[in-house]
C-alpha positions in Angstrom: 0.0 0.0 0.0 1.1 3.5 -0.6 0.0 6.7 0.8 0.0 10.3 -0.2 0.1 12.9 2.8 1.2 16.1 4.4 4.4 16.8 5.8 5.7 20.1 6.9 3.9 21.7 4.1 4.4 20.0 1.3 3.3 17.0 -0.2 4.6 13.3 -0.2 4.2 9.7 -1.4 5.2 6.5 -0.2 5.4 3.0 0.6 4.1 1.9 3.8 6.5 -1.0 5.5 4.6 -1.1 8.4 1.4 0.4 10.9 1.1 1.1 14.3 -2.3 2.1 15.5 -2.4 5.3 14.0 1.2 5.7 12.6 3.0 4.5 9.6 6.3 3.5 8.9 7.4 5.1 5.3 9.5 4.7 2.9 9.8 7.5 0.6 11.2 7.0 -3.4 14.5 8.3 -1.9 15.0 5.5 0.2 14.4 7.8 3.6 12.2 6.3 5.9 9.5 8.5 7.9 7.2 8.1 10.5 3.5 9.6 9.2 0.2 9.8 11.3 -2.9 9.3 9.9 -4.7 12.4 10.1 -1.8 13.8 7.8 -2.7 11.0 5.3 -4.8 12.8 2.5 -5.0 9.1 -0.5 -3.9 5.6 -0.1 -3.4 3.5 -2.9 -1.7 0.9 -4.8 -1.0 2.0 -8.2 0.8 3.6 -10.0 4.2 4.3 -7.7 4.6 7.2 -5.7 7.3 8.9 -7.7 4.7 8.0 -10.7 2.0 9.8 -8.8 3.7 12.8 -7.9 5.2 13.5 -11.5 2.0 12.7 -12.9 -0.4 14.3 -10.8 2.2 17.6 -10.7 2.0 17.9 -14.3 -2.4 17.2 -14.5 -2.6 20.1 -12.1 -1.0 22.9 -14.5 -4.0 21.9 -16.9 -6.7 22.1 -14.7 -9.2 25.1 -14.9 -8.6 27.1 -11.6 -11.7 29.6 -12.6 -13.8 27.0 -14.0 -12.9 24.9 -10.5 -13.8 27.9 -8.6 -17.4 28.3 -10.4 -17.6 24.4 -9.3 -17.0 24.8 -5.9 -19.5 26.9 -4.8 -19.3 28.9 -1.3 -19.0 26.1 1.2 -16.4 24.9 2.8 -15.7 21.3 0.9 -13.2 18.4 0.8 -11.0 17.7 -1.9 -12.6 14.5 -3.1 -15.9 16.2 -2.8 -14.8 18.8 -5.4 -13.1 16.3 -7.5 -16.2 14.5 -7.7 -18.3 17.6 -9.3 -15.2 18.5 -11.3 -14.3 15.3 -13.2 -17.6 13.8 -13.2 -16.6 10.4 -11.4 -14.5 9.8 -7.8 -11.0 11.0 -8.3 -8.5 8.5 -9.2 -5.1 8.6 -7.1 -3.4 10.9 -9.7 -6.8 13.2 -10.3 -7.1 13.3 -6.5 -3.4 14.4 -5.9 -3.3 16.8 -9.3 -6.5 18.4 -7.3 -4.6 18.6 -4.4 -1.5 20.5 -5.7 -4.4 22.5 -8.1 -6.2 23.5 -4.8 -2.9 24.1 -1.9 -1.0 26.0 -5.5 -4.1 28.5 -6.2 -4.5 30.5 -2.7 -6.2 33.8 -4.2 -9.1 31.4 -5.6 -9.3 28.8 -2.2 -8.7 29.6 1.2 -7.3 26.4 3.0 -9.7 25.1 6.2 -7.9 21.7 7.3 -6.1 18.9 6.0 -7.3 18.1 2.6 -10.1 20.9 3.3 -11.1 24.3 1.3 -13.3 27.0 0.9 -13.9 29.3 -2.6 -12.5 33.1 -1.9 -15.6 35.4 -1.9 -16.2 36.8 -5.7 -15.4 40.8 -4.7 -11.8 39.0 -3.1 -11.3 37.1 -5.5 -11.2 40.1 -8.5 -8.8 42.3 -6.0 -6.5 39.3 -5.6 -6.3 38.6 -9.8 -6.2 42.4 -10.4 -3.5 42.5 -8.0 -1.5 39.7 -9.7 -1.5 41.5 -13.7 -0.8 44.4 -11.6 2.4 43.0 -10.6 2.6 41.2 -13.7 2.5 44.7 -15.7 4.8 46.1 -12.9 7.6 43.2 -13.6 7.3 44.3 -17.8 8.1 47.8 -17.1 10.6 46.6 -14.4 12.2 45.1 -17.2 12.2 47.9 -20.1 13.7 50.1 -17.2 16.4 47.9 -16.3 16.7 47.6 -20.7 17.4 51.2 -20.7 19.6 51.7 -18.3 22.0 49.4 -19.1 22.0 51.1 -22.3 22.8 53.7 -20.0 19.7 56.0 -20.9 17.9 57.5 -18.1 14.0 56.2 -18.1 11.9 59.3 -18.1 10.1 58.4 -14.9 13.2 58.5 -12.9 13.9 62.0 -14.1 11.9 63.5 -11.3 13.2 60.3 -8.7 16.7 60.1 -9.8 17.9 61.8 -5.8 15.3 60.1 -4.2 16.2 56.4 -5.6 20.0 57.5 -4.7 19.8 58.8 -1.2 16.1 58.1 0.2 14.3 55.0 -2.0 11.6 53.2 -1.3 13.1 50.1 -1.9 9.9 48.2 -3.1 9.1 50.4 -6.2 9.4 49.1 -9.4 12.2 52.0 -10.3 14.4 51.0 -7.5 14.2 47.3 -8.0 15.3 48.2 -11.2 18.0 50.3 -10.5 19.4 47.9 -8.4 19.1 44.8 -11.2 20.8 47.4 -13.9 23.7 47.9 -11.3 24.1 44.3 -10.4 24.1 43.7 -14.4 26.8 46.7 -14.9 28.6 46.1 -11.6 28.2 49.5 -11.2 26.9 51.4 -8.0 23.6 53.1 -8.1 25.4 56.7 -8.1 28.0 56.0 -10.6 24.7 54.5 -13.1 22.5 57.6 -12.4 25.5 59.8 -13.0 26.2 58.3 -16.5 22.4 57.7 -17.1 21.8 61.4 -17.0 20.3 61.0 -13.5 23.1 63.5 -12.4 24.6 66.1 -13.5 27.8 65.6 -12.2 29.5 64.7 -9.0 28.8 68.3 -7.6 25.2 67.6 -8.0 25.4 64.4 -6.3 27.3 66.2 -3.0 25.1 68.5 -2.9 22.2 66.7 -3.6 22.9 63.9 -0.5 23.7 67.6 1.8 20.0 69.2 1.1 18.0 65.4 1.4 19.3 65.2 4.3 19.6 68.4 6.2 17.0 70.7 4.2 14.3 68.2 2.6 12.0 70.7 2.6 14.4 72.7 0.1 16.8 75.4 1.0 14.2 78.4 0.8 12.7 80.5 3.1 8.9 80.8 3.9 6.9 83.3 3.5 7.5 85.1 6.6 6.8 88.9 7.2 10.4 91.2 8.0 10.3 93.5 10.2 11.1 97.3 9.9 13.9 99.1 11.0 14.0 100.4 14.8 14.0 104.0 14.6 14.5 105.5 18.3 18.1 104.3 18.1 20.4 107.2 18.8 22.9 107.4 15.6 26.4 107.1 16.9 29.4 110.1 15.8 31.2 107.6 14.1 32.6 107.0 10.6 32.3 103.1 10.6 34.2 100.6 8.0 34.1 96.5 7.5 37.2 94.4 6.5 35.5 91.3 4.6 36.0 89.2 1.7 34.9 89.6 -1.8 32.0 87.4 -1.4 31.0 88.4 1.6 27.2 89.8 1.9 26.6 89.2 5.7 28.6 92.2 6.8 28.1 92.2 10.6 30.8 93.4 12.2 32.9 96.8 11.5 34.8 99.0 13.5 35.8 102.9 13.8 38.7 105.0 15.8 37.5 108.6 17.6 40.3 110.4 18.9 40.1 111.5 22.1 42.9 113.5 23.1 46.6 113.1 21.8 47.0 109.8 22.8 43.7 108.1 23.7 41.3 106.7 21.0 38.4 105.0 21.5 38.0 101.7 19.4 34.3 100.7 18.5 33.4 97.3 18.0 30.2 97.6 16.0 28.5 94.3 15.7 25.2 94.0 13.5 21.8 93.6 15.4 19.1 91.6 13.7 18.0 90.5 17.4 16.4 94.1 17.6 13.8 92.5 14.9 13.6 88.9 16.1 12.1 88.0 18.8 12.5 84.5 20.8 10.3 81.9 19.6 8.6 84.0 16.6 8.5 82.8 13.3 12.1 84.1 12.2 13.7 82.9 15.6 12.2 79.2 13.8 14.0 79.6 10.8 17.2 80.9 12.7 16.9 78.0 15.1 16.1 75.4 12.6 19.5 76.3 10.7 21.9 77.0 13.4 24.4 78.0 11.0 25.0 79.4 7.7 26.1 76.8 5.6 29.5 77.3 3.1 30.6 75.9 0.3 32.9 76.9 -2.6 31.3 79.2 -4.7 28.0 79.2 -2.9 26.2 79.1 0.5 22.8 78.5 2.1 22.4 81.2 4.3 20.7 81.3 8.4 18.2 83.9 7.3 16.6 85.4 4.3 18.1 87.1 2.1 15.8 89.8 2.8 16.0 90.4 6.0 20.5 90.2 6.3 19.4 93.2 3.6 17.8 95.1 6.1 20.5 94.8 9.2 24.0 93.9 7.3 26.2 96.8 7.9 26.2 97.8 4.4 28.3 101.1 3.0 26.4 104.4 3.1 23.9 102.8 5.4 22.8 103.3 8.9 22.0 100.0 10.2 21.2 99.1 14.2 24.4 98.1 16.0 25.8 96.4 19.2 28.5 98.3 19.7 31.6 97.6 22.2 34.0 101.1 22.5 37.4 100.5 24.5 38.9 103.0 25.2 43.1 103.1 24.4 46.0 104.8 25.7 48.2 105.1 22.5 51.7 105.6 24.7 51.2 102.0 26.0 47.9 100.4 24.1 47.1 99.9 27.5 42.8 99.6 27.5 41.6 102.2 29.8 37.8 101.4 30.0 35.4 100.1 28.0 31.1 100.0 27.2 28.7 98.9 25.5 25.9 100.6 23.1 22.7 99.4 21.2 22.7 102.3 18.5 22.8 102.9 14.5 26.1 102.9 13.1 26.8 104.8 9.6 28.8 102.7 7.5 31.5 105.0 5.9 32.8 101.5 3.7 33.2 98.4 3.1 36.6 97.3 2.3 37.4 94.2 0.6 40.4 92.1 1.1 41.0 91.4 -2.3 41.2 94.7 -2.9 43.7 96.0 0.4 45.5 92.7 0.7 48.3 93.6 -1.6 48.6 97.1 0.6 48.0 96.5 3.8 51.6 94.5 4.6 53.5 94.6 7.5 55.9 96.0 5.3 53.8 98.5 4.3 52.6 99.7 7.7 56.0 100.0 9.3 56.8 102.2 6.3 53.7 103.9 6.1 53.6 103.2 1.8 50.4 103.0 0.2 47.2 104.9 -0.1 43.9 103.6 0.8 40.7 104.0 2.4 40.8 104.4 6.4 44.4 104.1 6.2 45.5 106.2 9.3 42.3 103.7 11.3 44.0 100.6 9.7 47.5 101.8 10.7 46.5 102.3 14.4 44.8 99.4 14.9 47.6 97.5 13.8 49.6 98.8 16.2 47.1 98.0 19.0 46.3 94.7 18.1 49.4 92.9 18.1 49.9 94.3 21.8 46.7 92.4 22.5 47.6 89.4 20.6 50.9 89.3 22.9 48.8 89.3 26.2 46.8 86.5 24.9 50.1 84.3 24.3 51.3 85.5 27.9 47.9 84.8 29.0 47.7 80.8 26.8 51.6 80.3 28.0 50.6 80.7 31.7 47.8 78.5 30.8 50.8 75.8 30.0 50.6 75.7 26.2 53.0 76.5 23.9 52.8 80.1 21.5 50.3 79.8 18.6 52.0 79.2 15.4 50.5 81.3 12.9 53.2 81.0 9.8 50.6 78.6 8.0 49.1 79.5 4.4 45.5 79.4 3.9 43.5 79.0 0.5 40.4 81.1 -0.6 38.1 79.3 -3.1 36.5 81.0 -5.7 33.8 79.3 -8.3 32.8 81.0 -11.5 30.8 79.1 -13.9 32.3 75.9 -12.7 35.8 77.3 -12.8 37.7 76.8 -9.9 40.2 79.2 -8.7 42.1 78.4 -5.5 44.1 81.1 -4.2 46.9 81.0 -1.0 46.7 83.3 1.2 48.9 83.3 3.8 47.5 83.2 7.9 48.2 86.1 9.6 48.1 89.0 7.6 47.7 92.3 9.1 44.3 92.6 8.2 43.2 89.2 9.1 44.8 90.0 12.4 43.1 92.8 13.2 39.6 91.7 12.5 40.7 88.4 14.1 41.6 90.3 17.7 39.0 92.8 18.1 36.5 89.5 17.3 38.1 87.8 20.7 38.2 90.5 22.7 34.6 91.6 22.2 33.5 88.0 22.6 35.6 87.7 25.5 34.6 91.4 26.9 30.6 90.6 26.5 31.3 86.8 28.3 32.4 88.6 31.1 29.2 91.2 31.1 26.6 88.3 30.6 28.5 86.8 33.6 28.6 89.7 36.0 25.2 90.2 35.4 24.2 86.8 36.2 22.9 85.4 33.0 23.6 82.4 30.9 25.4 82.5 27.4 26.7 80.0 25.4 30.6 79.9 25.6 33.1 77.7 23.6 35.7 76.6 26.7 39.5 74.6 26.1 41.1 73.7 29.3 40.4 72.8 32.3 38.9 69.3 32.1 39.7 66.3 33.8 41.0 63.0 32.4 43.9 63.5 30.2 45.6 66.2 27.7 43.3 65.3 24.9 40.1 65.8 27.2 41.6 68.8 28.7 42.2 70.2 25.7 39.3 69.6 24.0 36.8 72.2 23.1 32.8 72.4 24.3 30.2 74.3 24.5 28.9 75.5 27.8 26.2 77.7 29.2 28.4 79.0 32.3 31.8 81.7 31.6 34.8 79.2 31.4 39.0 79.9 30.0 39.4 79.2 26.4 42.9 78.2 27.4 44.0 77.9 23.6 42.8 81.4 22.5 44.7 82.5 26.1 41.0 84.5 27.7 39.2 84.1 30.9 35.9 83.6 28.8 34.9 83.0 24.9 31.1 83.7 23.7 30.6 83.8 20.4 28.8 86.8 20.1 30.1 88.7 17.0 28.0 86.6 13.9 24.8 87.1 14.3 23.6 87.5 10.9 25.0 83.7 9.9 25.1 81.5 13.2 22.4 80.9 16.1 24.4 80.7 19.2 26.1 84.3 18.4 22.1 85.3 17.9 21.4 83.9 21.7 24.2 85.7 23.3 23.6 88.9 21.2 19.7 89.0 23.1 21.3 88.2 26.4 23.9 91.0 26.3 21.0 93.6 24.8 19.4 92.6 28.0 22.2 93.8 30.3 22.9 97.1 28.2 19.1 98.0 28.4 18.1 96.6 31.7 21.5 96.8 34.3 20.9 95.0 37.3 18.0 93.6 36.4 18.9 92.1 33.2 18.9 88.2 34.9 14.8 89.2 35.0 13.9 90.4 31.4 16.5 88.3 29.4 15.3 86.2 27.2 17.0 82.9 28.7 17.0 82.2 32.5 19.6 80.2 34.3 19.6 76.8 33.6 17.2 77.3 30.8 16.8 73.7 29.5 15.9 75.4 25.9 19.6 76.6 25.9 20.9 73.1 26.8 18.7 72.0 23.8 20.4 74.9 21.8 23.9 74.1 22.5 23.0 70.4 21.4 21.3 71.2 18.2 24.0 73.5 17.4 26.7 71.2 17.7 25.3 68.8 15.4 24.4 70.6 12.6 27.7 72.8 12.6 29.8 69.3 12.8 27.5 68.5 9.7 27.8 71.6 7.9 31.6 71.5 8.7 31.9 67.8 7.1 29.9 69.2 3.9 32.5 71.7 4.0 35.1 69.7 3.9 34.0 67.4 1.2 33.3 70.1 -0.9 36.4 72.0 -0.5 37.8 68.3 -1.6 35.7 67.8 -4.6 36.8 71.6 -6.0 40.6 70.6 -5.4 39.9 67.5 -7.9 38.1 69.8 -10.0 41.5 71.9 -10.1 43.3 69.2 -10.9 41.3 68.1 -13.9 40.8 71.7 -14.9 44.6 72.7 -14.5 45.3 69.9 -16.6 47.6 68.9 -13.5 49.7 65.3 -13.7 52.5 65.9 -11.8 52.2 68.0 -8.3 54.3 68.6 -5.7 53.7 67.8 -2.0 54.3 68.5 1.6 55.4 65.4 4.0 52.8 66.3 7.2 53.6 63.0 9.0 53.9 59.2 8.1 52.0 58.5 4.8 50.1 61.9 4.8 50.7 64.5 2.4 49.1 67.8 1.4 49.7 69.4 -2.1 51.1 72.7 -2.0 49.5 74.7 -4.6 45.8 73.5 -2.8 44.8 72.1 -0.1 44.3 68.6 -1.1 45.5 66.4 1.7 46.6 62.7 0.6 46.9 59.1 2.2 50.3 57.6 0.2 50.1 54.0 2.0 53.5 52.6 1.4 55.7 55.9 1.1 59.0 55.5 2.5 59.4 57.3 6.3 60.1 61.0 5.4 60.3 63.8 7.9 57.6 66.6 8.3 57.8 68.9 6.1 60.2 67.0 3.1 58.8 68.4 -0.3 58.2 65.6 -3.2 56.7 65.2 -6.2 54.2 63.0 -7.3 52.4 61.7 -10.5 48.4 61.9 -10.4 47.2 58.7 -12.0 43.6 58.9 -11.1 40.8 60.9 -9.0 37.1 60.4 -8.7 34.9 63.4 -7.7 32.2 61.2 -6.8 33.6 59.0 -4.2 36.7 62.0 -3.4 39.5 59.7 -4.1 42.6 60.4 -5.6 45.6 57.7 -6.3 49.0 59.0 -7.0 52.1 57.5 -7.3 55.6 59.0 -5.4 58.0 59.9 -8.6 60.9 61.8 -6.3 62.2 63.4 -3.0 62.8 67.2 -4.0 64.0 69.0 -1.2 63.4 69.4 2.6 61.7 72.7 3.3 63.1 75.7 4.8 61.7 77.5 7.5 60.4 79.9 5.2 58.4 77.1 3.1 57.3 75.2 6.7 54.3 77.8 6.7 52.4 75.1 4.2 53.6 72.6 7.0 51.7 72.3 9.9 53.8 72.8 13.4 52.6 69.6 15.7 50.3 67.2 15.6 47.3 69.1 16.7 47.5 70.6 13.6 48.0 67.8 11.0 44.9 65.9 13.2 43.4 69.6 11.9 44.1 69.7 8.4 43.4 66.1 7.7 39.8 66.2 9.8 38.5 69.7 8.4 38.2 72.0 6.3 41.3 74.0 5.3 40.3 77.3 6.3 38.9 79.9 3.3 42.0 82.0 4.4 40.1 85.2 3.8 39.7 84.2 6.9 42.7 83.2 8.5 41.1 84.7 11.4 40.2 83.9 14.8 38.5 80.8 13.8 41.8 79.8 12.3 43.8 80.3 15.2 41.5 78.6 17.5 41.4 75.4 15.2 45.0 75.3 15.1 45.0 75.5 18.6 41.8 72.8 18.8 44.1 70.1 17.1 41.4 67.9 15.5 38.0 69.7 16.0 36.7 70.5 12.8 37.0 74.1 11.5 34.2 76.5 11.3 31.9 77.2 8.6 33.0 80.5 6.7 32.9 82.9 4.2 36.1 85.2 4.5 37.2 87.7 6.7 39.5 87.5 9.2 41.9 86.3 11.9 38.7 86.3 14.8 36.4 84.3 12.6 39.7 81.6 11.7 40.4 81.7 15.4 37.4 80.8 16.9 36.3 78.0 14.3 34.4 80.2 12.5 33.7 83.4 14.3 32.4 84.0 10.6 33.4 87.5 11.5 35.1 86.5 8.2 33.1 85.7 5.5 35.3 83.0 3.4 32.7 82.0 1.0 35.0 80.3 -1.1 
């Protein structure tokens, strides 16, 4: 005797060798033996042989009518031999009874299963769904197909023109589109951004950096709402000064700026005129949202996505020939000495007398130049001075960051502006330092440091970046954070750091700017009316939001900076470049800063020069293979400025972004002095901004 059954879901047939009560002993055609109970038993019989009456009754059951057997079965629940009765006219033989079997378990849209051997017809309206559903997906695999045709012809299907970001960076992975995509690169071997981009799906490897950026970090789009600006506060009392910016090209935030009124024959008093959009936001109102959303003004060669509309930086950046509303922090100077003899602060309006642009004072305003007194130029006599002065107070801050334990800042390092016009790249050195960057960068710390010590003798929280101090370590000592209390900033050699001088492009300096209004306006009782109490858990909030979108920004930074240095290369037509050794296997080029992993380079000291063959790049995934050709010379001390001086700052230069050294400015000096915290997001200005990581006093938009 032989039986067909049920085992674990699928169907069987064998001889019995022997039964137990309600158990048989099987042997199956392969010669294994099983133990089957009866309930799973669905036919016994003798002939043909089970291997017979599974090939046989597998093969009847592809020809069998599954609508005609629906129609049949009516709406009760039924057995299989009951239906096979009705459907062939006569009791089932073994192989009709097994081919129903397989007809009835294979068809689950038309029969619902109830039991062993037991079914029930679908309902008609289910039934309909469940067949529309199936030439839906039957329609769905044909298109599949001609997509997955056409893009390994390397044509873009039209329906993924308006996808092509969304398949690369957020799919929905059971679309037909995607599936295909994925087939096509599997076919190619060829990743899904490398087929878009030679599809058509991409413009080019620009498109795809900034593409993945926005997705993720603006996927609502880069624009501004609708939001109504508001007007200009006009019971401001105008202050008697002649007012001027130092800023980069590029720059169109212009919010800070500075002016000299003599006092007598030797005292000055030095404003610090910082612009003040918080007089027309308010905390929590719908600009505050947009501000707070942001965090940051983001940079990028050539281009930037900018912390508040456009329209309303028109109304407060401290443009020339304007009067525009102004913190403002005067010291007072004794010229004998540039000893600082007192110093306030003002909320006024501030007449611009100019804006001056590096690009065109860089090649005049030299140290050279200054001792000399050569050159004509605008606010000359103001520029002079202030040279003078600030280089006194850069020499208290390293007395101040040497008592603190750490060595002098080295500020011998060249920096590169990037410019982009039309997709043309041009990379420009610039070296860290310069007079101008200098100044901006030093009046930038000491008003931040001057307004952390008001918000802290009045009793109010601010958000301060603090180096030093910590416990566990040198790195953890040494590392900057971001605190709500006034705390040393070791590295840039002050008491107390808060960013308070970029208001106009980054959040936390728009926080401390409403906190330090408070104390001009309201004295004593400033901890009552400021916006943010102590321990305000919105400002903890703040401080954490901040962080992480200015560590992403930075990182888009830095890749983009990267992508326009292989862009150079390309576009200079560039296969042989020389390089500085900054330690082990890392190089950096010297006419941009591309920094390069040579795995395998003989040991070379810091700062050897060699030259080196470019074999290949790829602006997509930012990789660049070269090949070591020679060992040119070993710099002098002259050339170590592309070098960096300690391992603080090659960690620096090989973690982020060189600095747009427009802005070799505070935020500079602070990075170097950071080690491996990334640096700032900028646009170009000064010495403050690159010593600060980004006080984007500067505005390096490269």
């Amino acid at each position: 005797m032989n039986l067909f059954f049920e085992e674990s879901g699928d169907f069987k047939a064998g001889s019995v060798l022997s039964q137990a009560g309600e158990a048989y002993q099987v042997e199956l055609a392969s010669g294994k033996r099983t133990k089957v109970k009866a309930k799973d038993v669905l036919l016994q019989f003798t002939t043909p042989t089970p291997q017979d009456l599974l090939d046989q009754s597998k093969q009847q059951a592809a020809d069998i009518d599954l609508e005609f057997l629906w129609e049949v079965a009516g709406q009760e629940e039924f057995g299989f031999a009951e239906l096979g009765a009705e459907y062939f006219g006569h009791a089932p033989q073994p192989i009709e009874a097994a081919s129903l079997i397989y007809a009835l378990h294979g068809a689950p849209f038309y029969f619902y299963k109830k039991g062993r051997g037991r079914y029930k017809a679908a309902p008609e309206t289910a039934l309909k769904a469940a067949l529309a559903g199936i030439e839906k997906k039957k329609q769905q695999a044909i298109i599949q197909e001609a997509y997955v045709e056409e893009l390994k012809q390397l044509r873009l299907p039209e329906q993924f023109q308006s996808l092509g970001l969304q398949l690369l960076f957020k799919p929905d992975k059971n679309s037909i589109e995607y599936k295909a995509l994925v087939e096509a690169c599997s076919a190619l071997q060829m990743n899904p951004a490398r087929l878009m981009l030679a599809s058509g799906g991409l413009k080019n490897a620009k498109d795809f950096h900034l593409s993945k950026f926005l997705l993720e970090h603006f996927p609502k789009g880069s624009g501004f709402p609708q939001t109504p600006l508001p007007s200009l506060p006009q019971d401001l009392p105008v202050a008697d000064v002649r007012a001027f910016s130092i800023d980069d090209v590029t720059t169109t935030e212009i919010d800070d700026a500075f002016s000299i009124t003599p006092i007598d024959a030797n005292t000055v008093k030095v404003g610090i005129h910082i612009a003040a959009p918080t007089l027309g936001i308010q905390r929590n109102d719908a600009l505050d949202m947009i501000a707070r959303s942001r965090m940051s003004t983001v940079y990028m060669p050539g281009d930037k996505i900018t912390m508040l509309p456009d329209e309303l930086v028109e109304i407060y950046t401290l443009g020339e020939g304007q009067t525009r509303p102004a913190v403002s922090l005067y010291v007072t100077v004794n010229t004998d000495d540039w000893s600082i003899l007192g110093s306030e602060t003002k909320v006024e309006a501030i007449p611009m007398s100019a804006n001056l642009r590096h690009n065109e004072l860089d090649a005049f305003v030299t140290e050279e130049n200054l001792a000399n007194d050569a050159g004509e130029y605008a606010h000359k006599a103001d520029i002079a001075l202030l040279w003078k002065w600030v280089q006194v107070l850069e020499a208290g801050r390293m007395a101040k960051r040497e008592s603190f334990g750490l060595k002098p800042e080295q500020t011998n390092r060249v920096d590169f502006n990037f410019y982009v016009d039309d997709d043309v790249v041009s990379i420009v050195r610039r070296k860290r330092g310069a007079p101008l960057d200098k100044i901006v960068a030093e009046l930038m710390i000491l008003a931040n440091s001057t307004w952390g010590k008001l918000l802290a003798d009045h009793g109010i929280p601010g958000i301060y970046r603090a180096q030093g101090g910590g416990s566990g370590g040198w790195a953890a000592k040494m590392q900057v954070r971001m605190v709500t209390h006034a705390a040393p900033h070791q590295g840039l050699g002050v008491d107390q750091y808060a960013w308070s001088t970029s208001p106009l492009r980054r959040y936390t300096d728009l926080v401390n700017q409403w906190q330090i209004i408070a104390c001009v306006q309201h004295g004593v009782t400033a901890a009552l009316v400021a916006p943010f109490k102590p321990k305000d858990a919105d400002l903890f909030a703040i401080v954490s939001g901040f962080d992480a979108a200015y560590a992403a920004y930075g990182d888009f930074q830095t890749n983009m900076e990267r992508y326009w240095c292989l862009r150079w290369l390309g576009q200079e037509n560039r296969h042989q470049v020389d390089a500085v050794v900054l330690k082990d296997e890392v190089l950096r080029l010297l006419e941009i800063p591309l920094i390069i992993r040579l795995p395998g380079m003989p040991q070379m000291a810091r700062g050897a020069q060699v030259r080196l063959e470019v074999i290949r790049w790829d602006e997509l995934d930012l990789s660049i293979e070269v090949r070591l050709l020679e060992m040119l010379t070993t710099l002098t001390e002259e050339d170590l400025e592309d070098a960096p001086e300690d391992e603080g700052e090659i960690s620096a230069d090989l973690d982020a972004p060189d600095v747009n050294a427009a802005d070799a400015s505070a935020e500079t000096i602070e990075t170097v002095i950071e080690g491996a915290e990334s640096l700032p997001l900028q646009e170009s200005n000064s010495v403050a901004e690159v010593a600060e990581n980004v006080d984007p006093e500067s505005d390096a938009v490269a």
